[in-house]
N, C-alpha and C positions, 0 to 999 in steps of 0.2 A: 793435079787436083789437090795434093797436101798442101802446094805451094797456096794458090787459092783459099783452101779454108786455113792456113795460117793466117795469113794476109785479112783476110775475112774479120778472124779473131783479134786482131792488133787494132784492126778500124771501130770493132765493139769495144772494145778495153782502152781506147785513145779516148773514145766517144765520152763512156760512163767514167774515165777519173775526173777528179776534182779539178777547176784551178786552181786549189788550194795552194800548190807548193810555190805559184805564183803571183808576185806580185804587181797589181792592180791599183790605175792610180785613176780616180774619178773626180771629174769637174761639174760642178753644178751651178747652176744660178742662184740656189738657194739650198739651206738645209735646215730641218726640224730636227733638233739633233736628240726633242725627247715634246711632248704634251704639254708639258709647264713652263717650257724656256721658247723665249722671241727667235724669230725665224734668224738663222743669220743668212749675209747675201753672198757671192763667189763666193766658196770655198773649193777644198781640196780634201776627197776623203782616200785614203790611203789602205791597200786591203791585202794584209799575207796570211797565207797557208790558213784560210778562211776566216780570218777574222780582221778587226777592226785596228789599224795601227794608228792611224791620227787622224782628225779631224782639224784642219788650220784654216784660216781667211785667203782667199785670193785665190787666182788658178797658179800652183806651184807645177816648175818643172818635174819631167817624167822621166824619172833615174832610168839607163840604159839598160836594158833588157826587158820593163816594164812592160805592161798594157796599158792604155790608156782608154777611158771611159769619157765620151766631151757630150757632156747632158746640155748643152748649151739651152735655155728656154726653159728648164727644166727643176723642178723643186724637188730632191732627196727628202723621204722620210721613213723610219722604223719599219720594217717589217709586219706586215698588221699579225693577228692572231685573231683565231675563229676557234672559242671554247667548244662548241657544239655544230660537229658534224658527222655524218653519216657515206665516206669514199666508197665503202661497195656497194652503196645502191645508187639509182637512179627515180624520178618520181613517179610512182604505179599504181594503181588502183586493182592491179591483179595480183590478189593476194597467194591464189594458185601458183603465180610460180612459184613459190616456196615449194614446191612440189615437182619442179622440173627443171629447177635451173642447178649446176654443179657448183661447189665454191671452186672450182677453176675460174670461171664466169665471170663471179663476183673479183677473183683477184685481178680479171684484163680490168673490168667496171671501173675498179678503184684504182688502177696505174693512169687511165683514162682520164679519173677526175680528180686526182691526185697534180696531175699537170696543167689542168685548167684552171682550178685555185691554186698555187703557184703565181700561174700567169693572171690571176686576179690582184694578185697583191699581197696574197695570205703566204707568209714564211713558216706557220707555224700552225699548227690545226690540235684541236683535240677531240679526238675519235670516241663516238659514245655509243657505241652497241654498231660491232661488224656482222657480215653476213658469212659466214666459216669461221670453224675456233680459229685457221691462224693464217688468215688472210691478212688481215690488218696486221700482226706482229712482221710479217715480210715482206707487207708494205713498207713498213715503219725501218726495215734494215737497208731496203732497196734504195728509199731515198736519201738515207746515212750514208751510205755506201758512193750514191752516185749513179748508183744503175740506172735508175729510174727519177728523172726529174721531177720534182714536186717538194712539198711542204718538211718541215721536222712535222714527226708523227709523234704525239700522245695517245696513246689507245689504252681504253677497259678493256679491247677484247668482245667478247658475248655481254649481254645485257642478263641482271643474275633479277627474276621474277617471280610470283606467285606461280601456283600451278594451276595455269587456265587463263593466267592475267597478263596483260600487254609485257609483251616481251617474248612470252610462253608461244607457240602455233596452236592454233585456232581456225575454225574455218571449214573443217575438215571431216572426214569419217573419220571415228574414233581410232579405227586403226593404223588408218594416215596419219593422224594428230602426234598417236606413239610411236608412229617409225619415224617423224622429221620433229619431232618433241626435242626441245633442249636441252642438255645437261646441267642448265644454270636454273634453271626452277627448283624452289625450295620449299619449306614449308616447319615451321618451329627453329626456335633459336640455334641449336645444334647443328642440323640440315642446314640454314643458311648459314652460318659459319665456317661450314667444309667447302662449300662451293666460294666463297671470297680465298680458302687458301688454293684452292684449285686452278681458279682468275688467277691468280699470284702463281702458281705453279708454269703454267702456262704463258706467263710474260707480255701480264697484265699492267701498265701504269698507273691506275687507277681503278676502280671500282664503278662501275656504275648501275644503279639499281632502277628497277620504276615501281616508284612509290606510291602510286592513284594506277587508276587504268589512265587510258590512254585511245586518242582520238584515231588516229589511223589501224587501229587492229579489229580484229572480229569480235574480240572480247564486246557484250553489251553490259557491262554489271556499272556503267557507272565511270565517275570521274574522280572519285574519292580517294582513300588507303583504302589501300590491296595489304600490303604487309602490317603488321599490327609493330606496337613500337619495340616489345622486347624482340622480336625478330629482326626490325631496321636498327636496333640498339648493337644485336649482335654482329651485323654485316659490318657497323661501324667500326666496334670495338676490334673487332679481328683486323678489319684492314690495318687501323692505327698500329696496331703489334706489328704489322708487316711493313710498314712504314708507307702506307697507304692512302691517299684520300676517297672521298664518295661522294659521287653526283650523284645526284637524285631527281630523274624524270618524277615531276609532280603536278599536278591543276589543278586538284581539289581544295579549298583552305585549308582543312582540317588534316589533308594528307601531308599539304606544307608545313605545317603545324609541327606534327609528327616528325616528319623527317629533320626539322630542325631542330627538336626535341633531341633526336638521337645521336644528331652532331656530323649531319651530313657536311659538307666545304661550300657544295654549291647546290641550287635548287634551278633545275630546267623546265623554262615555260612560264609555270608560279601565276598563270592564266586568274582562278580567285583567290587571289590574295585579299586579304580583308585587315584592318588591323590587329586582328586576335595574332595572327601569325605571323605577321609582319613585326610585331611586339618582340617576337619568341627569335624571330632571325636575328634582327636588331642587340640584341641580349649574347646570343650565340655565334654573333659572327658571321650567318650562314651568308654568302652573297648568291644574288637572282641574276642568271643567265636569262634575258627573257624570247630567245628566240621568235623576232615577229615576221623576220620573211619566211618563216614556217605558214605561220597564221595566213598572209598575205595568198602564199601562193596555193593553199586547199581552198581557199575561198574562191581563187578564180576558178575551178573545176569544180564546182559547186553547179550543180543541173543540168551534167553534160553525160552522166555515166559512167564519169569515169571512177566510182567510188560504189561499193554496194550500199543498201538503203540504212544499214544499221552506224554504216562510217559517217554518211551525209548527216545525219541525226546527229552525232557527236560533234560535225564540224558546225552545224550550225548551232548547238548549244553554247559555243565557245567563242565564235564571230564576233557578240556582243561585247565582248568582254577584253578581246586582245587588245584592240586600239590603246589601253588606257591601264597597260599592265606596269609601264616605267613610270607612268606619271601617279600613278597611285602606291607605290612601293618609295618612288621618292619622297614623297606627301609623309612617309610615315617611319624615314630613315635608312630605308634598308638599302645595300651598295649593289651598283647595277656594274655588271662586268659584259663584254659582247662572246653573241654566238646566234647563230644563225637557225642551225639544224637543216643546214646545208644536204640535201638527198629528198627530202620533204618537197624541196622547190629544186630549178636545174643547178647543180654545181657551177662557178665560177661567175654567181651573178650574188656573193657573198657581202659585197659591198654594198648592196640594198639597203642594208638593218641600219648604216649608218644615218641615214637622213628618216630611219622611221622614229630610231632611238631622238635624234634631234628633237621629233613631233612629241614624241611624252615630256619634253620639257628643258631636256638636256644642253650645254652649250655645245661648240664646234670642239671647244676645247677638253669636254669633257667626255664628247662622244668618243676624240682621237684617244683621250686617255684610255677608256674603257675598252678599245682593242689593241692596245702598246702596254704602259706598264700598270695597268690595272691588269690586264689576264698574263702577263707576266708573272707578277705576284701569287695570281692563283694556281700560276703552274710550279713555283717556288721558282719561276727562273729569272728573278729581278734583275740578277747581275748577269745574266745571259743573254736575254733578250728583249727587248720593248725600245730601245735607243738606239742613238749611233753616237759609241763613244769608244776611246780607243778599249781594247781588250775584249768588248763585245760579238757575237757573230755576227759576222758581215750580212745581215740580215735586211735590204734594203730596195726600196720602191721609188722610182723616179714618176712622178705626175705635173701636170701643168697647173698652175697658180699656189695657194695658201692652204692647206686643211684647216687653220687654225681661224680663216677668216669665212671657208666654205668649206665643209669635211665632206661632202659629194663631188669633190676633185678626184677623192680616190677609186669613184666607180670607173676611171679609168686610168689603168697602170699602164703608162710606156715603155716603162723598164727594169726586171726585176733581178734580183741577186738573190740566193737562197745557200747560207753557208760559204760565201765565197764565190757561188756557180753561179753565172747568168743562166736564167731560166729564155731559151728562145722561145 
């Protein structure tokens, strides 16, 4: 039996390490080797101990002891990146399980869809309000690690809210509300302040606040600012000292306003944008995540039940208004980066956003940029990720045809690498 569960454990620990220490040498029909630069044709891309060693023309020989990768048919491109999503859920309208499900639950949920985007194409995600304080933080080690196949993890952690406002639990008897009530609702400058060092305490990446209410929770107060600006000023200011950035769930104008006001990085949704606030982004740099296979997919569950009456209200307030949130943000300057808000709709179906962003105006070229090195940038990881060049992570997506000449090639990924590891 020891011999057994030895043996057992060698086949787990063979399974979860890295290729990393090995090197991999891939043939392609083609490669993107970034958003701004012409496709090249055969090449050879070359991959050690997880990272990028060359990219050359032609299919070159396979040094002795190599692996060899033969994409024959096949066009290499970046790694994509999904600013906004949500790995320990799934999409619900039952707001009660908050009330019966364990964060054990939530962490199989999220190894689950953690490996399905992966196998979409997404090498890199960034997590924006988990369901357990430290679900997501070991998610985010398990697929550094290796243990667990899927994406580089970005995570906020807990979503830090009003008290009573989307983010908050709601829904509920009062005493329910305070036994499963979050630790990240705040209320005056001070009180949110402790809760971003806390986020930070806890090994947080990021900050993420929700700065209007919000469509899918029980909260009815509206779609506006929930936080007032010296309190979204302080969330700010604190992260900044901790070396911090902050999303900002937002839909209302005047809550985008605000939150750009106080020097959020990014704004998720950004649903009424108007030019008042678009002005104030534009000015401050804030760039618009505009998450539309969100929008997309509560609409299709729209008059089926699956939502209580107070949620259907808010999604059909909003319907009107998604189709037209990139093409109107562009109209007036503001910079559009991709994210999904992946959990909203099923995981691993992330490449949707690409051909809606298309429909607000965008080129092919500019949509691939907006998930390669446009959210590269916003993750400060330009020189990390978003291309294939040498010294980069081997962070890479085999599809059939051009994205640059059709960027809905990549709703289907044939072949992925994440860190060095083929994701099967």
């Amino acid at each position: 039996m020891r011999k057994l569960i030895a043996g057992f454990t060698a086949s787990l620990l063979a399974a979860a390490s890295p290729l990393a220490a090995q090197t991999v040498v891939i043939h392609a029909d083609g490669v993107v080797v970034d958003a701004s630069s012409a496709p090249i044709g055969k090449a050879t891309v070359t991959v050690s101990d997880g990272r990028i060693v060359s990219v050359v023309d032609g299919w070159q020989a396979v040094p002795e002891g190599a692996e060899m990768v033969h994409l024959e048919g096949k066009t290499l491109v970046p790694g994509l990146i999904d600013l906004h999503t949500h790995l320990s859920g799934d999409p619900s309208g039952e707001f009660w399980r908050a009330a019966t499900q364990p964060p054990e639950w939530y962490a199989l949920i999220g190894a689950k869809n953690a490996h399905l985007t992966a196998k979409a194409g997404f090498t890199t995600v960034r997590d924006l309000g988990a369901r357990g304080d430290q679900v997501m933080q070991s998610l985010r080690r398990a697929t550094e690690e290796g243990v667990l196949p899927g994406p580089r993890i970005v995570t906020s952690g807990r979503t830090i809210a009003i008290v009573g406002g989307h983010g908050d639990i709601n829904g509920f008897r009062r005493e329910v509300n305070d036994a499963l009530g979050t630790s990240f609702a705040c209320t005056g400058p001070v009180e949110c302040a402790e809760k971003v060092r806390l986020a930070s305490k806890y090994g947080a990446d990021l900050i993420k606040i929700t700065a209007t209410g919000g469509v899918l929770s029980q909260q009815g107060r509206g779609l506006e600012a929930h936080f007032t600006l010296e309190e979204m000023t302080a969330i700010v200011d604190t992260a900044k000292s901790l070396g911090l950035n902050t999303a900002a769930h937002a839909h209302g104008a005047r809550g985008i306003e605000l939150a750009s006001r106080a020097g959020v990085q990014t704004i998720e949704h950004g649903t009424y944008i108007d030019e008042q606030a678009a002005k104030v982004m534009r000015a401050n740099g804030t760039i618009l995540v505009p998450t539309l296979m969100a929008f997309q997919g509560i609409k299709e569950n729209l008059g089926t039940g699956f939502y209580t009456p107070v949620v259907e209200d808010k999604i059909r307030s909003v319907s009107a208004y998604a189709e037209s949130i990139v093409e109107r943000a562009r109209k007036w300057g503001v910079k559009v980066a991709f994210g999904t808000d992946a959990g909203v709709f099923p995981h691993g179906m992330n490449a949707g956003e690409l051909a809606l962003m298309r429909s607000g105006g965008m080129s092919n070229r500019e949509v691939l940029a907006s998930a390669t090195t446009d959210a590269a940038t916003v993750l400060g990881m330009q020189d990390e990720i978003g291309r294939i060049a040498p010294g980069f992570s081997a962070d890479l997506v085999a599809v059939e045809g051009n994205p640059l000449e059709d960027v809905t090639v990549l709703e289907n990924a044939d072949w992925v690498m994440v860190r060095g590891r083929v994701v099967e």
